[in-house]
Structure formats: structure tokens, C-alpha cells
N, C-alpha and C positions, 0 to 999 in steps of 0.2 A: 588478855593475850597470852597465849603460849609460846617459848622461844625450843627451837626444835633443834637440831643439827643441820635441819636441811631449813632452815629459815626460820620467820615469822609468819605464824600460824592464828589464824584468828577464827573463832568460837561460830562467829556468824558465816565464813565463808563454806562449809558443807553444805550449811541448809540451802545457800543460793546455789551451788552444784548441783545439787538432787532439784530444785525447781529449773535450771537448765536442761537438766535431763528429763522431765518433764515434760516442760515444754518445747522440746524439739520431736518428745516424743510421740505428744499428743495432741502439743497445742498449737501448733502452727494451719492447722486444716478447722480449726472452730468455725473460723466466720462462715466455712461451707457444711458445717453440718445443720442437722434439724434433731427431728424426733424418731422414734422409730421406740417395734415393739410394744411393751406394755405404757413407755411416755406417754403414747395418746388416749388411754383409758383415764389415767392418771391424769393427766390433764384436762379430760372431758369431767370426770367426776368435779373440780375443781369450780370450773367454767360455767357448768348446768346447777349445782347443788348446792356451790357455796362450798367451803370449809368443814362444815358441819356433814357432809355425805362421803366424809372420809372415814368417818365410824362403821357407817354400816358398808362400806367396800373393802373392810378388812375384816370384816366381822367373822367372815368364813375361816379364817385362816389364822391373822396375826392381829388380833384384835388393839391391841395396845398401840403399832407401829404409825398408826394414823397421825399421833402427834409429828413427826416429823414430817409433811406435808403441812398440816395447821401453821408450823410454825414458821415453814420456811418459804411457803409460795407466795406471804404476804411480803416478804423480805427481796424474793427474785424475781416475784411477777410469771409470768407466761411468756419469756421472749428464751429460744433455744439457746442462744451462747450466752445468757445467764448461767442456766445450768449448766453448759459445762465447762465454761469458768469454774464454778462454784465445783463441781465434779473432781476437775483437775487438780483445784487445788485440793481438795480434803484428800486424792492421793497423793500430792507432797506433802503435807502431814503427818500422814502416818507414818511415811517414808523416814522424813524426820524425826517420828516417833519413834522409829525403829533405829536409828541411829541415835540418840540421848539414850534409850533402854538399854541398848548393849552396851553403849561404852562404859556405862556406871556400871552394868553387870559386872562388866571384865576388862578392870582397870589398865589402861599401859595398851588394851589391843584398838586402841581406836582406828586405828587404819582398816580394821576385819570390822571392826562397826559398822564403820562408812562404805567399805567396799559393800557390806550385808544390804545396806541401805540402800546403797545406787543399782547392783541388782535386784531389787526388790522394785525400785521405782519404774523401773520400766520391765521386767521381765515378760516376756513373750508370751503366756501362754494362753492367758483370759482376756481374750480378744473384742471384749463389748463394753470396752470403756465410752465409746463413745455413743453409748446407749445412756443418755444421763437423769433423766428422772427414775429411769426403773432402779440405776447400781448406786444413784447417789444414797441411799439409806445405809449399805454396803460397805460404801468405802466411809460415811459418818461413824457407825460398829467399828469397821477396821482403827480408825481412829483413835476411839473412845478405848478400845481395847487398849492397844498397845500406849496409850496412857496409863492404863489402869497398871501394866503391868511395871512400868518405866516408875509412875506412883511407889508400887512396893515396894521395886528397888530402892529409893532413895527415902523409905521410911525404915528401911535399914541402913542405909548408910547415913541418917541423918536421925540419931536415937531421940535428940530434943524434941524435932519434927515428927514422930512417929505418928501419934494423933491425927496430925493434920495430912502428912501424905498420905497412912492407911485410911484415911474417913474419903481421901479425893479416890482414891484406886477402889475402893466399892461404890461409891457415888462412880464413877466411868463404868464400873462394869453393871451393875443397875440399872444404868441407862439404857447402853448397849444391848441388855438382852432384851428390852422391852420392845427390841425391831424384828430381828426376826432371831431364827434358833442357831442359825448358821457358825457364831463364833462360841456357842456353849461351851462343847466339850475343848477348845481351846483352854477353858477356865483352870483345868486340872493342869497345867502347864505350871502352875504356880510353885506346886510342890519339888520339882527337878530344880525351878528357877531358887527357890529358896533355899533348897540342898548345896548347891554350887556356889550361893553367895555365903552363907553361913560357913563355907570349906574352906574359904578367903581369909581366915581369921585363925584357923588350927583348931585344936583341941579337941578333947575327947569323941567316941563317934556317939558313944549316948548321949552325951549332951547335945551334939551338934544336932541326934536325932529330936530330942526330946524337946530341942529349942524352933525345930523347924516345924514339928507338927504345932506347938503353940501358935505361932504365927501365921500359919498356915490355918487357923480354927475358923476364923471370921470368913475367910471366902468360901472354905467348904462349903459351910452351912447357907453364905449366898446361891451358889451353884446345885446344891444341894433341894434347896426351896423350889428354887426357877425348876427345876427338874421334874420334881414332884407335881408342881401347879401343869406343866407344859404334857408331861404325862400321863399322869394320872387324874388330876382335877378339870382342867381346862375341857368345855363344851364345843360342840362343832355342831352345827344346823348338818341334821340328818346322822347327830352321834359320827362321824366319818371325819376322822384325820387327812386331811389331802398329805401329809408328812410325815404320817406314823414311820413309826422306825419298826418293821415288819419282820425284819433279821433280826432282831433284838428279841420279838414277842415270841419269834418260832424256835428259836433255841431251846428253850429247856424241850419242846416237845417234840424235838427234830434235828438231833446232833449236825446233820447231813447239811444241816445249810451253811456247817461252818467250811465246808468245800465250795460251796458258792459264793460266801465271803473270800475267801484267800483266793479263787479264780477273779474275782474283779480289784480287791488291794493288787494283785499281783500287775495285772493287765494296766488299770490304772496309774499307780506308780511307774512304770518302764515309764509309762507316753509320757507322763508329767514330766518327770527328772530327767528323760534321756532323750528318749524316740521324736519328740514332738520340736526337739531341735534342731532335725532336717528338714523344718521345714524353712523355720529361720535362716539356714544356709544359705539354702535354695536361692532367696530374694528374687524371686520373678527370672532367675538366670533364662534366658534365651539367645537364639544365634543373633537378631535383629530387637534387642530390649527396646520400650518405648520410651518416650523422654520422660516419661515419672519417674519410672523404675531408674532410670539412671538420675533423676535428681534424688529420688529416696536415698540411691547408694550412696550419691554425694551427701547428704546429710548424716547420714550413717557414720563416712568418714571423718565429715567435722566434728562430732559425737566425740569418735575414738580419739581425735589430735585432741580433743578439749582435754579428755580425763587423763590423757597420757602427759598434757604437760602438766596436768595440774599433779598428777600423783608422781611426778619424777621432779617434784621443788617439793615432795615433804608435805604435801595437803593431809589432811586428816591424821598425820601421825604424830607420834607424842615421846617421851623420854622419859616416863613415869614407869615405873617397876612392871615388870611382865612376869605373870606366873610363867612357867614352862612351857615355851611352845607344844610338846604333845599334849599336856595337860588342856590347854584350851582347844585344841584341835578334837580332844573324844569329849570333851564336853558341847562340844560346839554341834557334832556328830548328832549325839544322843540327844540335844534340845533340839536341832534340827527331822531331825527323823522324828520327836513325837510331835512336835508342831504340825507338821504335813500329815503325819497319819490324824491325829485329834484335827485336823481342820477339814479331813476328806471324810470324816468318823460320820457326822450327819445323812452325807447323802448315803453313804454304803451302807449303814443303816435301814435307811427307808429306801433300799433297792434301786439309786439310783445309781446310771455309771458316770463318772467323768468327760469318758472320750468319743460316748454316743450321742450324736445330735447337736444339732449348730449352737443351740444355746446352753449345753451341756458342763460348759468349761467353766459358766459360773459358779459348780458347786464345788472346784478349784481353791477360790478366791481365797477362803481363809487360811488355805495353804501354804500359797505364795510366801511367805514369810519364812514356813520351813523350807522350803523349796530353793529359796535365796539362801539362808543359811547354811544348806549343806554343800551350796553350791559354794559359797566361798570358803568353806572349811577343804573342801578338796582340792580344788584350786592353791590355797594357800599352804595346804601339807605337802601336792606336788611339786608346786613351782619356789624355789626359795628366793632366786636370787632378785632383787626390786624391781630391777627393768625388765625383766621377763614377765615379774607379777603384774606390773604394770602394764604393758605388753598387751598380756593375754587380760587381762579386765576390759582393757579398752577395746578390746576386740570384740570379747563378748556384744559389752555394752553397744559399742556401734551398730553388731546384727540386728540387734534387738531393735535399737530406736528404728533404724531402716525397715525392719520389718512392720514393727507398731506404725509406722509411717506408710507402709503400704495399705494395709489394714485399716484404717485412716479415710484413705481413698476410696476403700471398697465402701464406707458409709455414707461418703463424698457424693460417688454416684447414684448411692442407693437413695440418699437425700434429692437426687436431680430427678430419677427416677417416678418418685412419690409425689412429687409436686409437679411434674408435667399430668399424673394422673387428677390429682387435688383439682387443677387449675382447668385441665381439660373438659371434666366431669362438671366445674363450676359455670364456665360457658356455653357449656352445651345445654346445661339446666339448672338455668340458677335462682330456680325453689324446683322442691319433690314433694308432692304431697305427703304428709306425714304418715307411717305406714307401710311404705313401699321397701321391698326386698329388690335388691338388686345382684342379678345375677351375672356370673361367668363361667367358663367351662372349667377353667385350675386357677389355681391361688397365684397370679402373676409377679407377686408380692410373696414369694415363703419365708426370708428372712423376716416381714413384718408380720405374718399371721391374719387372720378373716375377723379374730375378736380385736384386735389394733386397727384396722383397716376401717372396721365398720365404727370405730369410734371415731376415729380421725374423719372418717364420711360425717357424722350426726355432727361433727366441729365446725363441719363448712356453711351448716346454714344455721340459724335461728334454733333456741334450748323449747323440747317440745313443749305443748301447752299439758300434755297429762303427764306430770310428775312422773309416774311410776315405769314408764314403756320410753324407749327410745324412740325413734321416727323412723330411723334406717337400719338395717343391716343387711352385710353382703354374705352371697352366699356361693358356690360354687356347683356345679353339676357334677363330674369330677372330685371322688373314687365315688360318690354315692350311689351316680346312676349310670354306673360302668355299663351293669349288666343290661338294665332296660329301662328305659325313660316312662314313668308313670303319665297318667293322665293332665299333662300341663295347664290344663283348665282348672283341675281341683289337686294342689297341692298346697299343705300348709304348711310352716315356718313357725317356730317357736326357740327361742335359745335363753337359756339365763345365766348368767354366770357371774360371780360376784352380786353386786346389788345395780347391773346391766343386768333389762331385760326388753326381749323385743317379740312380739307376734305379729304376723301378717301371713298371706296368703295370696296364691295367684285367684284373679287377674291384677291382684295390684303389686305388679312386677315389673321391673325394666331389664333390661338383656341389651348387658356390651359385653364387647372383643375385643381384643388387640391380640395379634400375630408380628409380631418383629419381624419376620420373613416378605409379610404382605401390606403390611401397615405402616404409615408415618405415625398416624394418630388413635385413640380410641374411638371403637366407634357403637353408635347409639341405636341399633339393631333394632327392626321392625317387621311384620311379616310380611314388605314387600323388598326383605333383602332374603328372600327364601331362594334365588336363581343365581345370587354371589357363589364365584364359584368355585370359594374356597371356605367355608362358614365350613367346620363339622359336621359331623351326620344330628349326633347330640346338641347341639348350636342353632340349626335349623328347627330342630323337634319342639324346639323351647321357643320359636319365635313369633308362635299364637299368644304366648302370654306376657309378650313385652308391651307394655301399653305406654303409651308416649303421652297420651294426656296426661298422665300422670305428672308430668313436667308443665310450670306456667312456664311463662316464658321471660315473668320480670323478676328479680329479686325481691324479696317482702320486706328486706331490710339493708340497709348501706352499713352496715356496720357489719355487715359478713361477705368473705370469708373474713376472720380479724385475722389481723397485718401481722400482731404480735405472734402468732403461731403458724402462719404459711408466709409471715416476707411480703413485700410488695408483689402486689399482681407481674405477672413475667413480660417480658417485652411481647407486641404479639407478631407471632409468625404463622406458618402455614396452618399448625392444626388452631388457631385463634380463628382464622379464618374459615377454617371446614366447618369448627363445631360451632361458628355462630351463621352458618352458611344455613347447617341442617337442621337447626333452630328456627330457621327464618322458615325452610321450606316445611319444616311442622308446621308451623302458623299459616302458611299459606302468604306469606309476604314475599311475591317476588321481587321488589323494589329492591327491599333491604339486599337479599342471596347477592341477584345482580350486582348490586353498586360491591359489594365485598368479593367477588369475583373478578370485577376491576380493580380493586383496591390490591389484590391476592397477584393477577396479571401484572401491575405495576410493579409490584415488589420484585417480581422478575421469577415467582415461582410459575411453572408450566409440566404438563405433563410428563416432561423428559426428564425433568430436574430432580436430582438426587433430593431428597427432603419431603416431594411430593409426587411422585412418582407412583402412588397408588390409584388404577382410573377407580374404583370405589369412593375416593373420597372428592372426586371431582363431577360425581352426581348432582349433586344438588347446585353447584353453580350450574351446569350443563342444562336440569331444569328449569333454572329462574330463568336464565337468556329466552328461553322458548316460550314461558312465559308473559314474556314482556316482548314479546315479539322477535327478539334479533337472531332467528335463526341461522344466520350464518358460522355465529358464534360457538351458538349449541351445536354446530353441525363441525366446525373445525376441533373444536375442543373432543367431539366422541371421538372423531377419526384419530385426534391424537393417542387419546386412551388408546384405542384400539392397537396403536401399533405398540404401543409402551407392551398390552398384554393381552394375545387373543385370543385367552382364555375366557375375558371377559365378553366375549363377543354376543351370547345369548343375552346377560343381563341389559347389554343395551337394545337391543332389540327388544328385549319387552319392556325398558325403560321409554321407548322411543314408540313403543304402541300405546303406554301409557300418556303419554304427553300426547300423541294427537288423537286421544278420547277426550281430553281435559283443552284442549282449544279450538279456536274456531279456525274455520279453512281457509289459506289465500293462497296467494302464489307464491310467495318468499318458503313458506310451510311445504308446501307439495313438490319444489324444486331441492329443497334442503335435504327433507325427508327420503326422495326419491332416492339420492346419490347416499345417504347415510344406508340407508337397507341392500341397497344393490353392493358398497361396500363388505357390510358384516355380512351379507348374505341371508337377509331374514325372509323368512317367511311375511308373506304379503296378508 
């Protein structure tokens, strides 16, 4: 215990602030997330190959990184808020890590510690936290790092212990780089951090010099090795770096690219540190907000009252000697500033930018730290007086968490989103023969991408019988065959990526749709919906090669989809009903359509009804009734469509020429029939 001026002060109460902040900021919306992104590759690999096929799915790339999968899926299983449980906590961790490292660094500032800390813990900017198998490796590095560094420190301030903290702070950083390269050139941070503690003691600057590059020998030459191996040594299938650092190689033979470097640092930096905090402001502000958005604001606010009382009773502060406020303020500066540049130094390297593209902001992440840092050195040079500092932190912090909370959401639905597809797709065909490409016109799914998709697809049924090829993958028409649609009968498919590979070729293809504008539900596309009369021109062109037998119609196994990675099957509602409706009418079962069309009627859905309002998807009940005779049925239900949209008015008409070539004549049929054509106006 520490006794303060402003009270009693206890060692454990930061770290439970920073998991507060935390968990308002991230963890409250878990039990609605899933997977998303690379999670499902990552977890396919795991599922079909065992442990062991972690090896060659990093082989390309980060060959080493695998062990963190081996070691940890045995430990969390396959169920999503496992991981991001597990996620959330390793970034309160660090967070924590980052507050033990600084306050040893620079004794007497623990309040600039913990403020560094709690903006750090939730700061705004890397918005895919809630992507948890891909960042969990990520924030495990970010970790392991800022141990390692927090290590140093206290094998300097602890000379007995030196042995034993410097042997754990390169055993942390050894670790860490065996995942990916992302925290490397963080490693050179040592040298500032060591100059600045070693200045804490006085004395000569050659000594102070002479004593810091000593200390500083052993992790050189760690970071030094990793470098050499990662750049120069290290093999890639097909010799090709996917991460070469291409600005580094073109330097000596092309001064000019150092204007292409300082155009993206420059751009870069603004959006990180400054610009990309209107958006934070912002929080969804509209004339008529919806009730998220104003409970996000509300937690936002409970955020700021939490930290505002706690840091106006004295939380994190201390009464232990303080070097000179300016003194920690340009030191705090200059660690801050090269934190964030050494942690963006990777990607701007290998030409990547920060603030292009949705998943961009990961190469961010190991910045966040200087990012935090400078953020409270400014703050804390401008604002002096406590209630004001206090004030404005809490402020901060509340946008943030409300933001992160919005943020949050957007995964929320994207999770409700992926699993009406998951589950739709599993009813409607629940086996695909192994082999089969399945098609759509654009990637409905951009946030999750075509190689996540088609993984999460090969999850829902049975691990193929040939090792080496997947069963499925999805593919898109759209930017490919903008200009003109090839020969839909003879086109082939091939993709490999990683140690996922898949070949197939039309006809053994399926073709679905969805239109949010026209659609409740996905639909399962054949080339007698060639008269729908909203299908693309490109949609249609594709519709010779969707083949539907492709699909049984029984599942080959009860143990898929598993529970542990899509949730219990959803409750069933309208499209439960369509797509086991249009299932039935593949097969030719009009019992089953029928009785789920009563089933579907009862529930109280009907042509008019928001939810089912698409006459498209009320074909195949419309056919079973006619089939089993109850043309009244079929004959109320078209006219309803019809009026719902008379747009559709041809497709029933040749819906309705189809049904009476496929039964036999009586008078229920000829009287039904009559008033349905004389309605739409069809040709006789």
C-alpha cells in the first residue's frame, strides 16, 4: 500500500481500472460476436488438419508463428468468446504492462504512467479488435514486448537481479519475434529507454554513454540476428517475400523514394495522432440517433464519471521524488515519437500505407503505445491544473470507449449477418458435393473477404476426403467479368493460397443471390429463374451453370454445422422456411414444400408481410399447393405476389405454364388457372 495526499492508494487498484476500461470498451458485446476475416481459415486449418497443419500454413510467410496456435487452441477449443475472452484479456496486459514499465522508468510520474496506460487501453484507432483469432498473436507480441521492456527496466533498478530480469526481457523478446516482424524495429527503443534511466542517477555523459551501450550489447545483437535471419537468410516458396521492405532495398539505388517515404510518414502520422479523431467525436451524432448510439453515449459517459472520480481521490498518484516536469515531458516526447515511428517503420518499409483500406489500421497496432504516450505528454504539458487533467482524460477516454463500443456493433451485425448466410446456405443444401465452386455476382461479405468465406463455407460440412484440395470455394463474377462473360459451360477455377487449395470447374457450380432491396433471403439460382425480373444481366448469363444436383438433400453427417463455431442452429423463420421449401421442390417432394408452406402461413408470414414480401421466394410453396392439388391456394398466394410486385408478373406466367405441363387436367386446375392468366395477363 501507498499513502498519498489524496488517500490510500493500492498497487492492484490500476490494473483493475485499465480491465474496467476494457471491458466496457470491448467486452460487453462478446457474447454477440463470432469470427470474421482470416479467424476462419485459422480455424479451418485447425479443424481439418489437426495441430500439425499449422506448419505448412505459415510456411509462406512466418514460418515460426505456428506455435502459438499449437499451443493455444488446445487450451480455448473453437468456441468464439473463448477467444475473445482470451483477446481482451492479453490487451489488458499489456496495458498493464505498459503501466509497471513506465512507472519504474520514471519514478514519482505514476499518474502519466497510468493515464499512458488507460489511453493506450482503449485508444481509437485499430478498430479490429474484435477480429480475435487473427490479432490474438498481436496483442500475445504486444505483451511479451512491453515485458521485455518493463524486464530491462527493473534489471536496472534491481543490480542484484540483473541476471535474472535481463535473461526474462530477452527470453520476452525471442519469443515475440518468432510471430511475426511487426514489433522488430520497436526493439531499438531500448537504447533511448536506457539513456533516460541511466540519466536518473547523474554522472559523467561518457560514462553514462559508455555504461548504456554496455547494457544495451545483448539485445543489439538479439535484434540484430532476427534481422539478418528475417532479411537476408530466411526462404519463401517462389524466393518472394510477401513483406519485403522494398523502400529499404531501393534506397541506395533510388534516392527519390525517400520523397515517397516522408509523403506516407507524413500522411500517416496527421490521421493517427490527430485527424482520425473526428471521427471519434463524431459518435454516430444525428438529428434522430438510434437507441445504440445513445446507449453507446451512455456508456461513454459512465466511462468518463468512472475515471474522473477515480483520478480526483488520488488513483495512480504517488509522493515519491519527481524529476522535473519539463524533463519528463521531452523525454516522454522523444520516446513517444520514436515508439510510433519504429512501430509504423515495418509497414512504410514494405510500402504499406496505415490509412488505406479497412484492414489497414493493423499495421498501426505497434504504435499505439507511442501514440498513447505522446498523447499524454501533451495533454499533461498543457493542462496543469488536476481537475482539468482529470477532466479532459476522462473525456478523451469516454469518446473512445463509446466509440470502440460502436465499433463493437458494426461486428455485432456483421456476426448476425454471416450466420443468416452460414445457416441459410446450410438448409437449403445440407451436403455439396465435394468440388463445387460457388458463385455470386460481388463479394456481399467485403469486410470478411472470398478466402475467409470460402473457408468458413468448407466448416459447415464434413473435412474433405482428399487431404490436399478443399471441397468448396466461393467465387464472384464481379470486377472479373465486368467486361464480358466467357463461356459459362467451360470455365475453370483454381486458387491457392497459403496451404488452402481448391480446383473445380463449371458445371460443377452453384449460383446464388441476394439483393437486400429485393430479397428477405439467399437465393439458390437455377436456369428456370432466367425470367426473374430483377437477376443481373451477368446473373442470368451464369445461370446455365448452376447445377442443383449438386446439392443432396440429407446431411452426411449430424455433427455439422458444429455448434462450437456457428452457435446453435437459429430459430426458424421465413427464409428456414423458403430455403427448405426450395429443397423440397429440387427433390420433387410436394408433401414436404406444402406442409412448410402451411407451417410458414401459420406463423403469420404472407405476401404482404415485411420479412416476406419477396413474391420470388414464395414460388416454390405456390408450386407444391398445385402440385398436390389445392389450387386455390396456388392461385391466391400468385395473385397476392402479384399485387405485392407487377414486376413479377411474366415470371408467373411462365411459372403457371410450367405447373400445368407438369399436371394433370381437372376443374379445380382449369377454373384456378383461368382467373390467374386472365389476372397477369398472360398469354394463353
Amino acid at each position: 500500500m501507498l499513502t498519498t495526499r489524496h488517500g490510500t492508494f493500492s498497487l492492484w487498484l490500476p490494473p483493475l481500472v485499465l480491465l474496467a476500461l476494457c471491458v466496457l470498451s470491448f467486452g460487453l458485446l462478446i457474447p454477440y460476436l463470432g469470427y470474421y476475416f482470416d479467424d476462419w481459415p485459422k480455424m479451418l486449418v485447425g479443424r481439418f488438419w489437426g495441430l500439425g497443419g499449422y506448419w505448412a500454413y505459415y510456411a509462406g510467410d512466418r514460418p515460426l508463428s505456428s506455435w502459438t496456435h499449437i499451443v493455444f487452441i488446445p487450451i480455448l477449443g473453437y468456441k468464439p468468446v473463448a477467444w475473445h475472452v482470451f483477446t481482451l484479456l492479453l490487451r489488458w496486459l499489456t496495458s498493464v504492462g505498459v503501466w509497471w514499465w513506465l512507472r519504474h522508468l520514471w519514478p514519482g510520474r505514476n499518474l502519466q504512467a497510468f493515464l499512458t496506460a488507460a489511453v493506450f487501453s482503449v485508444y481509437p484507432f485499430f478498430t479490429q479488435q474484435a477480429i480475435p483469432v487473427t490479432y490474438f498473436q498481436q496483442w500475445l507480441q504486444y505483451a511479451l514486448f512491453v515485458f521485455a521492456m518493463g524486464a530491462m527496466v527493473q534489471s536496472v533498478r534491481q543490480p542484484r537481479r540483473f541476471l535474472l530480469w535481463g535473461g526474462l526481457s530477452l527470453a520476452a523478446s525471442l519469443v515475440q519475434l518468432t510471430i511475426t516482424e511487426y514489433f522488430a524495429v520497436l526493439e531499438f527503443l531500448r537504447l533511448p529507454i536506457l539513456w533516460f534511466l541511466l540519466g536518473q542517477d547523474g554522472g559523467a555523459l561518457r560514462q553514462r554513454f559508455t555504461r548504456t551501450l554496455r547494457l544495451w550489447l545483448p539485445y543489439l545483437v538479439l535484434i540484430l540476428a532476427f534481422l539478418l535471419w528475417r532479411l537476408l537468410l530466411m526462404r519463401f516458396p517462389g524466393d518472394e517475400d510477401p513483406y519485403r521492405p522494398g523502400l529499404l532495398y531501393s534506397l541506395p539505388h533510388d534516392p527519390a523514394v525517400l520523397v515517397k517515404l516522408a509523403r506516407i510518414v507524413g500522411v500517416d502520422t496527421l490521421y493517427v495522432l490527430v485527424t482520425h479523431w473526428s471521427r471519434v467525436i463524431e459518435l454516430g451524432l444525428s438529428p434522430v440517433p438510434s437507441p445504440f448510439v445513445l446507449f453507446s453515449w451512455g456508456v461513454g459517459l459512465f466511462s468518463a464519471l468512472l475515471m474522473i472520480a477515480y483520478l480526483l481521490r488520488g488513483g495512480a498518484d504517488g509522493d515519491e521524488d519527481r524529476p522535473a516536469p519539463t524533463q519528463w515531458v521531452w523525454q516522454a516526447l522523444v520516446l513517444g515519437l520514436l515508439a510510433f515511428a519504429f512501430g509504423c517503420a515495418p509497414a512504410w518499409l514494405s510500402e504499406r500505407v496505415v490509412i488505406e483500406g479497412y484492414r489497414s489500421d493493423r499495421y498501426a497496432l505497434p504504435a499505439l503505445v507511442g501514440a498513447s504516450l505522446l498523447t499524454t505528454a501533451l495533454i499533461d504539458c498543457a493542462v496543469q491544473r488536476r481537475v482539468q487533467k482529470a477532466a479532459v482524460f476522462s473525456l478523451l477516454l469516454g469518446l473512445s470507449i463509446a466509440f470502440n463500443f460502436q465499433i463493437g456493433n458494426h461486428y455485432r451485425w456483421q456476426n448476425l449477418y454471416q450466420n443468416r448466410f452460414f445457416w441459410q446456405l446450410y438448409w437449403r443444401a445440407p451436403y455439396i458435393e465435394p468440388g463445387t465452386a460457388i458463385l455470386m455476382e460481388k463479394d456481399v461479405f467485403p469486410d470478411l473477404g472470398l478466402f475467409s468465406l470460402s473457408a468458413a463455407v468448407n466448416l459447415i460440412y464434413p473435412p474433405p476426403q482428399e487431404e490436399e484440395r478443399l471441397s468448396y470455394w466461393v467465387y464472384t463474377l464481379l470486377p472479373k467479368y465486368a467486361g464480358q462473360l466467357p463461356d459459362p459451360n467451360n470455365i475453370a477455377f483454381f486458387t491457392h493460397f497459403r496451404s488452402l487449395v481448391f480446383e473445380g470447374s463449371t458445371p460443377q457450380t452453384l449460383l446464388m443471390h441476394y439483393d437486400p432491396e429485393r430479397a428477405n433471403c439467399w437465393w439458390m439460382l437455377s436456369p428456370q429463374d432466367d425470367v426473374n425480373p430483377y437477376l443481373p444481366s451477368l446473373v442470368k448469363g451464369m445461370l446455365v451453370a448452376s447445377h442443383l444436383e449438386r446439392i443432396l438433400p440429407a446431411p452426411v453427417s449430424a455433427d455439422y454445422p458444429p455448434t462450437d463455431l456457428f452457435g446453435r442452429e437459429p430459430e426458424h423463420g421465413w427464409c428456414y422456411y423458403y430455403q427448405k421449401a426450395d429443397l423440397a421442390r429440387q427433390t420433387g417432394d410436394w408433401q414436404k414444400a406444402a406442409a412448410l408452406a402451411d407451417q410458414a402461413l401459420l406463423a403469420g408470414y404472407a405476401p404482404q408481410s415485411t420479412g416476406s414480401n419477396s413474391p420470388h421466394e414464395w414460388m416454390p410453396f405456390i408450386e407444391a399447393y398445385a402440385h398436390i392439388g389445392d389450387w386455390e391456394k396456388a392461385r391466391i398466394l400468385t395473385l397476392s405476389c402479384y399485387e405485392v410486385d407487377r414486376e413479377y408478373g411474366n415470371a408467373f406466367c411462365n411459372l403457371w405454364s410450367r405447373i400445368s405441363n407438369e399436371t394433370a387436367e381437372n376443374e379445380a386446375k382449369a377454373e384456378n388457372r383461368e382467373q390467374v392468366l386472365s389476372v397477369l395477363g398472360c398469354s394463353n
